[in-house]
C-alpha positions, 0 to 999 in steps of 0.5 A: 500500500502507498503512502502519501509521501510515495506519491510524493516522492514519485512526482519529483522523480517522474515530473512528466508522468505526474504532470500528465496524471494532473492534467487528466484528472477531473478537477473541474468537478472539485474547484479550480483545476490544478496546473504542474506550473503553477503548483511549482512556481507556489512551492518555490515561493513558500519555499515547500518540497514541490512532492509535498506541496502537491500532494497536500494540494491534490489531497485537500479536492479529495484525488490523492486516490485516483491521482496514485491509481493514475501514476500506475497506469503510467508504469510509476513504481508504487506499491499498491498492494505488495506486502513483506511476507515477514512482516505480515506472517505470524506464526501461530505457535508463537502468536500463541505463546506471546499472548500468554507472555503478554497476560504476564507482563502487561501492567496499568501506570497509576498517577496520583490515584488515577490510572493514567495509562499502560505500560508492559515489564521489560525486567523484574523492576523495570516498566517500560510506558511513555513519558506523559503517562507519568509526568503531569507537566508540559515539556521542560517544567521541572515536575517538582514535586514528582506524582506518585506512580503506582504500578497494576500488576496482571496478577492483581498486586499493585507496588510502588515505583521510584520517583525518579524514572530511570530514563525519560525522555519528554515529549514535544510540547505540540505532541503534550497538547495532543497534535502530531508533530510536524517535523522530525525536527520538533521530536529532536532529543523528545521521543515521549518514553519513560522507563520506571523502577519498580519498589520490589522485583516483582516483575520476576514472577511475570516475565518480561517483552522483548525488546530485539537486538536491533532497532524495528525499521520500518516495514509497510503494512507490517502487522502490529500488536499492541498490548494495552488497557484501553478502557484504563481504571475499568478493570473488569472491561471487556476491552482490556482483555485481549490483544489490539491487532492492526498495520503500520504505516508511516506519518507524512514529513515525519519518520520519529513515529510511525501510525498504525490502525488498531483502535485505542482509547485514553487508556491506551498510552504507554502501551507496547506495540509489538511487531511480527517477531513478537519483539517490542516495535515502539511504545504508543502514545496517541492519536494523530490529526486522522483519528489513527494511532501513533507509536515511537519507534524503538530506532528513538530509544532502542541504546538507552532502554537496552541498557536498562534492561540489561541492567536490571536482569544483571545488576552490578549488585544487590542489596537483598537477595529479593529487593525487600527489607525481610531478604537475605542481605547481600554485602560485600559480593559485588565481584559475584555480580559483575561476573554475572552481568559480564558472563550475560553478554557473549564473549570470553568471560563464561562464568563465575569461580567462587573461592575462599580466601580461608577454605578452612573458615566457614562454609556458609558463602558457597551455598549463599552463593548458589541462591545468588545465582537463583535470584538472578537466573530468575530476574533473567527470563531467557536463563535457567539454573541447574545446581550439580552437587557431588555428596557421594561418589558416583560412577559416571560424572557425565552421567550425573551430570547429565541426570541433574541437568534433565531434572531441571527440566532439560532434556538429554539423553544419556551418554553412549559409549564411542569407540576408542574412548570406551572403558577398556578401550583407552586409560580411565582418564581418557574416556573420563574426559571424551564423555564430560566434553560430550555430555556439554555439547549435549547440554548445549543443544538441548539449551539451544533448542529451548532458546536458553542460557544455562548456569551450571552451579558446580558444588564444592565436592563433599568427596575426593575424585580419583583420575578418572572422575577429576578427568571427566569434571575438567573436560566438561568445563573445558567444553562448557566454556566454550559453548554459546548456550553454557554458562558455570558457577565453580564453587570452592575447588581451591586446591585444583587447577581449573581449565580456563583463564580467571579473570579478576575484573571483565577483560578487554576485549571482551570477545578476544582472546581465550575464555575464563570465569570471572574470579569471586574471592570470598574474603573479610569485609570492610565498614566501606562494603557495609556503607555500600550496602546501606546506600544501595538499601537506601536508594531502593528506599527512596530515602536520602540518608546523611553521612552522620546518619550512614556513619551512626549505623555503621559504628552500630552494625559493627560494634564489638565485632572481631577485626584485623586491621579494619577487615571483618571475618564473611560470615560475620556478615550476617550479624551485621544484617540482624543489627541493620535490619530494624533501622532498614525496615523502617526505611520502607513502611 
C-alpha cells in the first residue's frame, strides 16, 4: 500500500508522468483545476518540497486516490498492494505463546490515584510506558514535586515505583497538547518514553517483552500488536482483555513515529506495540490529526532502554537477595555480580569461580552463593539454573551430570559409549574426559533448542575424585566454556587447577582472546562494603540518608565485632544484617 509521501516522492522523480496524471484528472468537478506550473512556481515561493506541496494540494479536492491509481497506469513504481511476507506472517505457535507472555507482563501506570495509562515489564523492576503517562507537566517544567506512580500488576498486586524514572525522555510540547508533530525536527532529543523502577522485583514472577537486538525499521503494512488497557481504571472491561491487532504505516514529513490502525482509547498510552517477531516495535502514545494511532519507534530509544534492561536482569549488585527489607542481605559480593552481568553478554568471560580466601573458615558463602545465582537466573527470563552437587561418589560424572541437568527440566539423553574412548578401550582418564566434553555439547543443544542460557552451579565436592572422575569434571568445563548456550558457577575447588583463564575484573576485549570465569574471592569485609550496602538499601528506599546518619549505623552494625586491621571475618556478615535490619525496615513502611 502507498503512502502519501510515495506519491510524493514519485512526482519529483517522474515530473512528466505526474504532470500528465494532473492534467487528466477531473478537477473541474472539485474547484479550480490544478496546473504542474503553477503548483511549482507556489512551492518555490513558500519555499515547500514541490512532492509535498502537491500532494497536500491534490489531497485537500479529495484525488490523492485516483491521482496514485493514475501514476500506475503510467508504469510509476508504487506499491499498491505488495506486502513483506515477514512482516505480515505470524506464526501461530508463537502468536500463541506471546499472548500468554503478554497476560504476564502487561501492567496499568497509576498517577496520583488515577490510572493514567499502560505500560508492559521489560525486567523484574523495570516498566517500560511513555513519558506523559507519568509526568503531569508540559515539556521542560521541572515536575517538582514528582506524582506518585503506582504500578497494576496482571496478577492483581499493585507496588510502588521510584520517583525518579530511570530514563525519560519528554515529549514535544505540540505532541503534550495532543497534535502530531510536524517535523522530525520538533521530536529532536523528545521521543515521549519513560522507563520506571519498580519498589520490589516483582516483575520476576511475570516475565518480561522483548525488546530485539536491533532497532524495528520500518516495514509497510507490517502487522502490529499492541498490548494495552484501553478502557484504563475499568478493570473488569471487556476491552482490556485481549490483544489490539492492526498495520503500520508511516506519518507524512515525519519518520520519529510511525501510525498504525488498531483502535485505542485514553487508556491506551504507554502501551507496547509489538511487531511480527513478537519483539517490542515502539511504545504508543496517541492519536494523530486522522483519528489513527501513533507509536515511537524503538530506532528513538532502542541504546538507552537496552541498557536498562540489561541492567536490571544483571545488576552490578544487590542489596537483598529479593529487593525487600525481610531478604537475605547481600554485602560485600559485588565481584559475584559483575561476573554475572559480564558472563550475560557473549564473549570470553563464561562464568563465575567462587573461592575462599580461608577454605578452612566457614562454609556458609558457597551455598549463599548458589541462591545468588537463583535470584538472578530468575530476574533473567531467557536463563535457567541447574545446581550439580557431588555428596557421594558416583560412577559416571557425565552421567550425573547429565541426570541433574534433565531434572531441571532439560532434556538429554544419556551418554553412549564411542569407540576408542570406551572403558577398556583407552586409560580411565581418557574416556573420563571424551564423555564430560560430550555430555556439554549435549547440554548445549538441548539449551539451544529451548532458546536458553544455562548456569551450571558446580558444588564444592563433599568427596575426593580419583583420575578418572577429576578427568571427566575438567573436560566438561573445558567444553562448557566454550559453548554459546553454557554458562558455570565453580564453587570452592581451591586446591585444583581449573581449565580456563580467571579473570579478576571483565577483560578487554571482551570477545578476544581465550575464555575464563570471572574470579569471586570470598574474603573479610570492610565498614566501606557495609556503607555500600546501606546506600544501595537506601536508594531502593527512596530515602536520602546523611553521612552522620550512614556513619551512626555503621559504628552500630559493627560494634564489638572481631577485626584485623579494619577487615571483618564473611560470615560475620550476617550479624551485621540482624543489627541493620530494624533501622532498614523502617526505611520502607
Amino acid at each position: 500500500m502507498w503512502t502519501p509521501d510515495d506519491i510524493a516522492n514519485a512526482i519529483v522523480d517522474h515530473p512528466q508522468e505526474a504532470t500528465d496524471v494532473l492534467a487528466a484528472l477531473q478537477l473541474e468537478d472539485h474547484g479550480p483545476p490544478l496546473e504542474a506550473e503553477g503548483l511549482n512556481a507556489a512551492a518555490r515561493m513558500l519555499g515547500r518540497e514541490v512532492g509535498q506541496f502537491w500532494v497536500e494540494q491534490i489531497e485537500g479536492r479529495g484525488a490523492l486516490a485516483g491521482f496514485a491509481a493514475g501514476l500506475a497506469t503510467r508504469g510509476v513504481a508504487i506499491d499498491f498492494g505488495q506486502v513483506d511476507l515477514e512482516a505480515t506472517h505470524v506464526n501461530s505457535g508463537g502468536l500463541n505463546a506471546f499472548t500468554e507472555r503478554a497476560r504476564g507482563f502487561r501492567c496499568r501506570i497509576i498517577r496520583d490515584s488515577e490510572v493514567a495509562g499502560s505500560g508492559v515489564l521489560i525486567g523484574p523492576t523495570t516498566v517500560l510506558t511513555a513519558w506523559h503517562v507519568v509526568s503531569p507537566r508540559e515539556p521542560g517544567q521541572p515536575p517538582d514535586p514528582r506524582p506518585r506512580i503506582m504500578v497494576s500488576l496482571s496478577d492483581g498486586r499493585t507496588v510502588g515505583a521510584l520517583p525518579m524514572p530511570l530514563f525519560e525522555s519528554p515529549c514535544s510540547p505540540r505532541e503534550f497538547a495532543g497534535f502530531a508533530p510536524k517535523d522530525d525536527a520538533e521530536t529532536a532529543n523528545a521521543c515521549d518514553v519513560a522507563v520506571i523502577r519498580l519498589e520490589r522485583p516483582v516483575g520476576a514472577l511475570l516475565g518480561a517483552a522483548a525488546l530485539p537486538g536491533t532497532p524495528a525499521s520500518y516495514r509497510p503494512n507490517a502487522s502490529m500488536f499492541l498490548i494495552h488497557y484501553p478502557d484504563g481504571a475499568e478493570a473488569g472491561a471487556a476491552a482490556d482483555d485481549g490483544v489490539g491487532v492492526g498495520a503500520i504505516s508511516r506519518l507524512r514529513r515525519v519518520r520519529s513515529r510511525w501510525s498504525h490502525s488498531i483502535g485505542t482509547r485514553k487508556g491506551s498510552s504507554g502501551g507496547g506495540c509489538f511487531d511480527a517477531s513478537f519483539t517490542i516495535a515502539g511504545v504508543h502514545q496517541g492519536k494523530d490529526n486522522q483519528v489513527q494511532g501513533r507509536l515511537i519507534p524503538t530506532a528513538q530509544f532502542h541504546a538507552q532502554v537496552r541498557e536498562v534492561m540489561v541492567q536490571d536482569q544483571a545488576p552490578d549488585r544487590m542489596w537483598s537477595l529479593d529487593g525487600t527489607a525481610e531478604g537475605e542481605f547481600v554485602i560485600n559480593r559485588q565481584a559475584f555480580f559483575e561476573g554475572f552481568a559480564a558472563a550475560r553478554r557473549p564473549g570470553r568471560v563464561r562464568g563465575i569461580w567462587i573461592r575462599r580466601a580461608n577454605a578452612a573458615g566457614d562454609l556458609s558463602g558457597l551455598p549463599f552463593s548458589f541462591r545468588m545465582l537463583d535470584r538472578m537466573v530468575a530476574r533473567s527470563p531467557d536463563t535457567r539454573q541447574c545446581r550439580i552437587s557431588f555428596e557421594a561418589l558416583v560412577p559416571d560424572i557425565a552421567d550425573e551430570i547429565a541426570r541433574r541437568v534433565h531434572d531441571s527440566g532439560i532434556a538429554v539423553e544419556p551418554i553412549a559409549p564411542r569407540a576408542g574412548v570406551s572403558t577398556g578401550e583407552s586409560a580411565p582418564e581418557a574416556v573420563g574426559a571424551d564423555r564430560g566434553r560430550r555430555v556439554a555439547e549435549m547440554i548445549d543443544r538441548s539449551a539451544a533448542a529451548l532458546g536458553v542460557q544455562l548456569w551450571l552451579f558446580i558444588d564444592h565436592p563433599m568427596v575426593a575424585f580419583g583420575d578418572d572422575a577429576r578427568a571427566a569434571l575438567e573436560g566438561f568445563i573445558d567444553q562448557a566454556m566454550r559453548l554459546p548456550n553454557l554458562r558455570l558457577v565453580i564453587a570452592g575447588f581451591e586446591a585444583v587447577s581449573l581449565p580456563g583463564l580467571g579473570f579478576t575484573s571483565a577483560p578487554f576485549p571482551i570477545d578476544v582472546g581465550a575464555p575464563g570465569l570471572m574470579l569471586d574471592i570470598i574474603a573479610g569485609f570492610t565498614a566501606n562494603s557495609v556503607r555500600l550496602f546501606l546506600l544501595d538499601a537506601a536508594a531502593a528506599a527512596g530515602k536520602a540518608l546523611s553521612t552522620t546518619e550512614v556513619d551512626g549505623l555503621i559504628a552500630q552494625a559493627l560494634d564489638g565485632l572481631p577485626q584485623v586491621n579494619g577487615v571483618y571475618e564473611p560470615w560475620l556478615a550476617a550479624d551485621v544484617g540482624v543489627r541493620l535490619r530494624p533501622a532498614i525496615r523502617g526505611w520502607f513502611t
